[in-house]
Backbone as CSV, one residue per row, in Angstrom:
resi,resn,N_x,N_y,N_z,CA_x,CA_y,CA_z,C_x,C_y,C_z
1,UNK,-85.478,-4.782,59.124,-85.914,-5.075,57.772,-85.154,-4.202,56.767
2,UNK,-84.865,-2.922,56.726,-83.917,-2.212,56.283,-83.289,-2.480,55.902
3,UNK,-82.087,-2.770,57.104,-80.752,-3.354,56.960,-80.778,-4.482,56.318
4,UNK,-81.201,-5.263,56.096,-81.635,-6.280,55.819,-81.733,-6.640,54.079
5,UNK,-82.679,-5.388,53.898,-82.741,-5.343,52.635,-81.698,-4.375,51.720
6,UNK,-80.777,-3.339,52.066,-79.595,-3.123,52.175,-78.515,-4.170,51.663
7,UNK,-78.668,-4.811,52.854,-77.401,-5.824,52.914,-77.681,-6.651,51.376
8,UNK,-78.922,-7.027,51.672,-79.071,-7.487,49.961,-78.984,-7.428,48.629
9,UNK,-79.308,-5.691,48.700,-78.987,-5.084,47.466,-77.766,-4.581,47.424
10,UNK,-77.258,-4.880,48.159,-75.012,-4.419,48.098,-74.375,-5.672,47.393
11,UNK,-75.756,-7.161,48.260,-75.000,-8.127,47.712,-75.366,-8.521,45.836
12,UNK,-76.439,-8.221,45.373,-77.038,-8.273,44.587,-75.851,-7.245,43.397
13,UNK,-75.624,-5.955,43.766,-74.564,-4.704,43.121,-73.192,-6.009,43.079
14,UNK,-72.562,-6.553,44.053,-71.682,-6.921,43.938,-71.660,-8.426,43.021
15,UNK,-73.004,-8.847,42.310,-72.955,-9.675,41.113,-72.750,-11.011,42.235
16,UNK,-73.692,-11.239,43.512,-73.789,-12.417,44.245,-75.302,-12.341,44.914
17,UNK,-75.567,-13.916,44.139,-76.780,-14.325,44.253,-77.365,-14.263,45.817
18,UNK,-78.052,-13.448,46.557,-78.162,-13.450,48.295,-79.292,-14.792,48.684
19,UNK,-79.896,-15.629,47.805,-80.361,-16.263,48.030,-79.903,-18.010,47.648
20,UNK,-78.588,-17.461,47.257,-77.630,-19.112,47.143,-77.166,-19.510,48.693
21,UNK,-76.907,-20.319,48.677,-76.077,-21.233,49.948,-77.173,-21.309,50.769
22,UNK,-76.389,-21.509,51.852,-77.184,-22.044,53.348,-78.413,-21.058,53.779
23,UNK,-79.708,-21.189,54.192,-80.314,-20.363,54.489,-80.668,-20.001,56.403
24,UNK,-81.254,-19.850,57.256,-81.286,-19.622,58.424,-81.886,-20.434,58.371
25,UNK,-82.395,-21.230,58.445,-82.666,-22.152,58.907,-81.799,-23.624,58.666
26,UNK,-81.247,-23.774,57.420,-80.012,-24.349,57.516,-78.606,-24.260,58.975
27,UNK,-78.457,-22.741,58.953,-77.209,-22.139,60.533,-78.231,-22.767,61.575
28,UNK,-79.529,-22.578,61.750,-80.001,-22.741,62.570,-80.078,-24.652,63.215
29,UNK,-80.205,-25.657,62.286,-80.281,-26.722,62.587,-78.754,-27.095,62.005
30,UNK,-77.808,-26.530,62.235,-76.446,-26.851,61.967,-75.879,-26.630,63.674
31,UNK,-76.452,-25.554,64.146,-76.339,-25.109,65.079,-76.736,-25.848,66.950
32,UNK,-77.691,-26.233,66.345,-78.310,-27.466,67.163,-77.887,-28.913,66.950
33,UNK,-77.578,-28.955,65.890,-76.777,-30.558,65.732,-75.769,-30.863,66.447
34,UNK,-74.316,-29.233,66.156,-73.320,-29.296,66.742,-73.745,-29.089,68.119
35,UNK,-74.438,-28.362,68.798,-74.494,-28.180,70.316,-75.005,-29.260,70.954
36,UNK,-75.785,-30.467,70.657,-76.134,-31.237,70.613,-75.841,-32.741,71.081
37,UNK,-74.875,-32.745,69.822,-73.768,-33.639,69.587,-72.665,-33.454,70.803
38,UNK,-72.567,-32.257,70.824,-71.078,-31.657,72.000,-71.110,-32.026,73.136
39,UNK,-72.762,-31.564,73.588,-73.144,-31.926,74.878,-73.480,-33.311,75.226
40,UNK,-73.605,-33.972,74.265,-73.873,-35.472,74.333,-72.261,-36.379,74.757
41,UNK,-71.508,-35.607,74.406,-70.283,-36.261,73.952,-69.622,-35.698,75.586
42,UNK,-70.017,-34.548,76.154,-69.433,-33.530,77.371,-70.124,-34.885,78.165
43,UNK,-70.957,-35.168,78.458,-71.695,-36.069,79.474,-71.455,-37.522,79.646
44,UNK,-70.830,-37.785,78.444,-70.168,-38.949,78.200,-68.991,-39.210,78.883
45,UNK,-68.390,-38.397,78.756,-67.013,-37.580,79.451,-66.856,-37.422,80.989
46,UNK,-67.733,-37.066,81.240,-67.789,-36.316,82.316,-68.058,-37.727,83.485
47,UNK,-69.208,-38.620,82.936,-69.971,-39.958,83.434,-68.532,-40.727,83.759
48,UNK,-67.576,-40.861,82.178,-66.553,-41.720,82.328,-65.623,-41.203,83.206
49,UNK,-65.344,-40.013,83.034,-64.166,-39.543,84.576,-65.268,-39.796,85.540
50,UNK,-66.127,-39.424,86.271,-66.671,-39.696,87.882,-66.707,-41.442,87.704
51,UNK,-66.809,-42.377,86.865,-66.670,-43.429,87.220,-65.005,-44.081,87.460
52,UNK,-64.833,-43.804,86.329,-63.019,-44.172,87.171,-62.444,-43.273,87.776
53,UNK,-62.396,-42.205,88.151,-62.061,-41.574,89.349,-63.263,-41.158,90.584
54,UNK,-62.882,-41.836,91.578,-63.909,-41.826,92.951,-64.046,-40.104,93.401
55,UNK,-62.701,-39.681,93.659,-63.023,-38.459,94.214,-63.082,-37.434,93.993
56,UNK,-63.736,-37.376,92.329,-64.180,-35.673,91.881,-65.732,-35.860,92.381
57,UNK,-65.888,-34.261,91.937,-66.960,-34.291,92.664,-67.759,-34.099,91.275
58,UNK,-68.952,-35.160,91.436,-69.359,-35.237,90.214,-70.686,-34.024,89.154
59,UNK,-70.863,-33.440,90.732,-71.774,-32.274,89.712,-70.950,-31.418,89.156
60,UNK,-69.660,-30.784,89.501,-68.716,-29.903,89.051,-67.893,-30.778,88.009
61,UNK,-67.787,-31.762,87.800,-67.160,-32.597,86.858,-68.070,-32.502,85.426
62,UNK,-69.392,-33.056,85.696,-70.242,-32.775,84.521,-70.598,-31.334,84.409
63,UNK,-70.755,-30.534,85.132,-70.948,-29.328,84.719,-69.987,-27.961,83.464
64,UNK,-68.326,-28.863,84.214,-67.333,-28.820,83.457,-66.953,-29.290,82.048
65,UNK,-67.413,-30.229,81.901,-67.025,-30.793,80.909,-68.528,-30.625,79.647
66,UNK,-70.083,-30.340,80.126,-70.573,-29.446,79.625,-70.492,-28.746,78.424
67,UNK,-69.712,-27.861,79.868,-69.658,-26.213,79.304,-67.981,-26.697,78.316
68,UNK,-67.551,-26.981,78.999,-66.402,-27.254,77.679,-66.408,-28.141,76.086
69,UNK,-67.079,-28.969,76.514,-67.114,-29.556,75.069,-68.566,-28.869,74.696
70,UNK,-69.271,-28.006,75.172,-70.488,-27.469,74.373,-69.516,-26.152,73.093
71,UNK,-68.682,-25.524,74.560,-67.923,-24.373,73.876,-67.131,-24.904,71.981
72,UNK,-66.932,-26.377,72.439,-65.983,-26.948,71.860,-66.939,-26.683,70.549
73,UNK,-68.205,-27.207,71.094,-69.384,-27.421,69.404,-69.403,-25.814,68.969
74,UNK,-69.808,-25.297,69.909,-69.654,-23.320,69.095,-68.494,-23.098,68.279
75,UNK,-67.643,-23.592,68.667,-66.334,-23.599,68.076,-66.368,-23.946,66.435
76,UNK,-66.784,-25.400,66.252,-66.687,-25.967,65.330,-67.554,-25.581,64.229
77,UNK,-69.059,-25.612,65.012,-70.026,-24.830,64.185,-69.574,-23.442,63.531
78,UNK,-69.298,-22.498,63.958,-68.556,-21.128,63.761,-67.267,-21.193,62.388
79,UNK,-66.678,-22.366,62.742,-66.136,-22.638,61.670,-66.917,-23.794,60.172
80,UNK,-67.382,-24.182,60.193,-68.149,-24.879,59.771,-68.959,-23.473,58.328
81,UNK,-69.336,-22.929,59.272,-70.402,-22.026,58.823,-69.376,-20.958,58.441
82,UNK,-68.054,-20.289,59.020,-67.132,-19.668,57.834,-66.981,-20.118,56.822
83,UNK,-66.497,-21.868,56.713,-65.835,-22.268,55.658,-66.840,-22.276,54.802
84,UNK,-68.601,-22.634,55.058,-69.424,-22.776,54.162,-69.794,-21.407,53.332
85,UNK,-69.437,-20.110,54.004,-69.798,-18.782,53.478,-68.337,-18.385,52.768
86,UNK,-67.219,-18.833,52.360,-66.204,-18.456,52.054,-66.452,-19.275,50.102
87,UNK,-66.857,-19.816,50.603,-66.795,-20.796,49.313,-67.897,-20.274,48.159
């Protein structure tokens, strides 16, 4: 709570409103959309390679593709949420 309130009044000294833009709960359901979306899209992926290819093995295929297009949504979100705090 401190820090917190700190961080506020530095931002407040530096002539910026701390209660403009996105709030936590905004990052928060930005956050879940993109991870969401990623993993929806990883499984999609993953379904369409084990169907046209016979011999992966399909729990390590979806598990892969997962974790990669989830990483992919952290990714985007992360940027998403720079570009929205830069502005």
């Amino acid at each position: 709570m401190k820090t917190k309130n700190q961080e506020r009044i530095k931002l407040i000294e530096k002539g910026i409103n701390p209660d403009e833009g996105m709030n936590i709960t905004e990052y928060r359901n930005l956050n879940f959309a993109v991870l969401f979306i990623s993993f929806a899209v990883g499984l999609l992926t993953a379904h369409l390679l084990v169907i046209s290819y016979e011999p992966l093995d399909s729990f390590v295929t979806y598990l892969s593709m997962i974790l990669l297009f989830g990483g992919i949504g952290f990714l985007i979100n992360y940027l998403i949420v720079k570009n929205r705090l830069t502005k």
